[in-house]
matplotlib code that plots the C-alpha trace (Angstrom):
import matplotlib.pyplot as plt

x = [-10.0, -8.4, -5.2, -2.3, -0.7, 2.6, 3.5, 7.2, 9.6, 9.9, 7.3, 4.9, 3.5, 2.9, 0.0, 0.2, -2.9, -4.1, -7.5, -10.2, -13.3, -16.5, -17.8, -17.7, -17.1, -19.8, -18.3, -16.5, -15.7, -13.2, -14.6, -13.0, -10.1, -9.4, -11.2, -12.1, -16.0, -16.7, -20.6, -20.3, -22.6, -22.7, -22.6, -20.8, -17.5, -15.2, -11.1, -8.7, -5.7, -4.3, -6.1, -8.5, -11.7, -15.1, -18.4, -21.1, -24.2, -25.0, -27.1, -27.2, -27.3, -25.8, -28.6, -30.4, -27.6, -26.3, -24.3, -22.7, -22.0, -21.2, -21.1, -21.6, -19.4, -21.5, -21.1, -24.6, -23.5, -25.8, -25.9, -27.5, -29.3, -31.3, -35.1, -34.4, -31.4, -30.1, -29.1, -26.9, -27.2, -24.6, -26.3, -25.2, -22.0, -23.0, -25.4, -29.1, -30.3, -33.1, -34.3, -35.3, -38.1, -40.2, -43.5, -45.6, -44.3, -44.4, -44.8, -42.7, -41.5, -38.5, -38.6, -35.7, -34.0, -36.0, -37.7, -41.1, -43.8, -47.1, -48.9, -48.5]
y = [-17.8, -15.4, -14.2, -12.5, -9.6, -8.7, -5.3, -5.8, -6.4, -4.9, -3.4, -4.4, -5.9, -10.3, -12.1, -15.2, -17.9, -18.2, -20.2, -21.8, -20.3, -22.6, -19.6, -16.0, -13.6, -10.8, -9.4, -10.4, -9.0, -9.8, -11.3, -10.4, -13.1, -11.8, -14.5, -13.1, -13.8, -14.2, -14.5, -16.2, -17.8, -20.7, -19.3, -18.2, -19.3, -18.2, -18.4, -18.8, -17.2, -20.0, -20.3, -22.9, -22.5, -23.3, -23.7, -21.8, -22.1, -23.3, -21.7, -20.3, -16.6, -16.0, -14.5, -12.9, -10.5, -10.2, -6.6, -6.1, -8.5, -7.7, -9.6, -8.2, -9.0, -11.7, -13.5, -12.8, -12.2, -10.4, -10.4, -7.5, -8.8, -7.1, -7.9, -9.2, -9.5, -13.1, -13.5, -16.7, -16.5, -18.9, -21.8, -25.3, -25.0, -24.0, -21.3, -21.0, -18.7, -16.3, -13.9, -11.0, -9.4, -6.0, -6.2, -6.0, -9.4, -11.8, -14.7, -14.5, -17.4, -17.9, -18.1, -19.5, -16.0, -13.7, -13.6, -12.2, -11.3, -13.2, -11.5, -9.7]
z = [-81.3, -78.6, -79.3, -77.1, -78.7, -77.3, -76.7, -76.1, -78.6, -82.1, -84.0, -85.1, -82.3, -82.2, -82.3, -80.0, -80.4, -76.7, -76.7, -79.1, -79.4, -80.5, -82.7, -83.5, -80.4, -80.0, -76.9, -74.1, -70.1, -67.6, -64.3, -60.5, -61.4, -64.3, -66.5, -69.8, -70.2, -74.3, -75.7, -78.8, -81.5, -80.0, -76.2, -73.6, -72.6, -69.6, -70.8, -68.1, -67.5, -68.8, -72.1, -70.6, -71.7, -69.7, -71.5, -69.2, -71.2, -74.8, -77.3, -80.6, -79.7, -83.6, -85.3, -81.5, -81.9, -78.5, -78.4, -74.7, -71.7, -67.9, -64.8, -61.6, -58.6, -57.6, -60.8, -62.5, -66.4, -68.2, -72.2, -73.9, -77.4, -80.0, -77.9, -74.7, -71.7, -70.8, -67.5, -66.4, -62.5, -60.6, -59.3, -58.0, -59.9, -63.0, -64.2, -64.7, -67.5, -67.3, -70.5, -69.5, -71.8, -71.9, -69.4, -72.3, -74.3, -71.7, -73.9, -77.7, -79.6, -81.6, -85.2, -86.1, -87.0, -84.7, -81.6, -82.2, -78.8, -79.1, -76.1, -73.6]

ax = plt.figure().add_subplot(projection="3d")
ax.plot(x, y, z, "-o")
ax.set_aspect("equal")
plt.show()
């Protein structure tokens, strides 16, 4: 879940529930609108300023370990994870994603916990 926290008032400060997440947040960004961009285990999810929250690509990214996320000023989000960079690239109205691996494991598999390179 994202939460507001107040910093007006009396101390300690208040937690406000703002939006649902569909899993654990890894990371998160804000976009030019001020959208707050969240990876998850389950995805990655844009939450409005209004606590609306848009689904922009499913996947179990729980056990890839993603560790960072950006977006550039065109939109391209780019998700840092333990062997390889997922890139979600605006297209049609929704987003096409791209992994990004080292030159020398062009083809890997997933294992069901790991992402292992089978040739390069």
């Amino acid at each position: 879940m994202v939460l507001s926290i107040s910093r007006e008032g009396p101390l300690p400060p208040s937690a406000t529930f703002y939006a649902p997440l569909d899993g654990a947040p890894y990371g998160f960004t804000k976009d030019l609108s001020g959208n707050v961009i969240v990876v998850t285990t389950k995805g990655i999810v844009r939450v409005k300023s209004k606590g609306e929250v848009q689904k922009l690509s499913a996947a179990n990214y729980g056990s890839l370990y993603p560790g960072s996320v950006a977006i550039t000023s065109s939109g391209v989000i780019y998700v840092g994870m333990r062997h390889f960079v997922t890139r979600l690239t605006p297209a049609n109205g929704s987003y096409r994603e791209d992994w990004l691996v080292p030159a020398d494991c062009a083809k890997f598999r997933w294992t069901g916990s790991d992402c292992q390179c089978t040739g390069g």
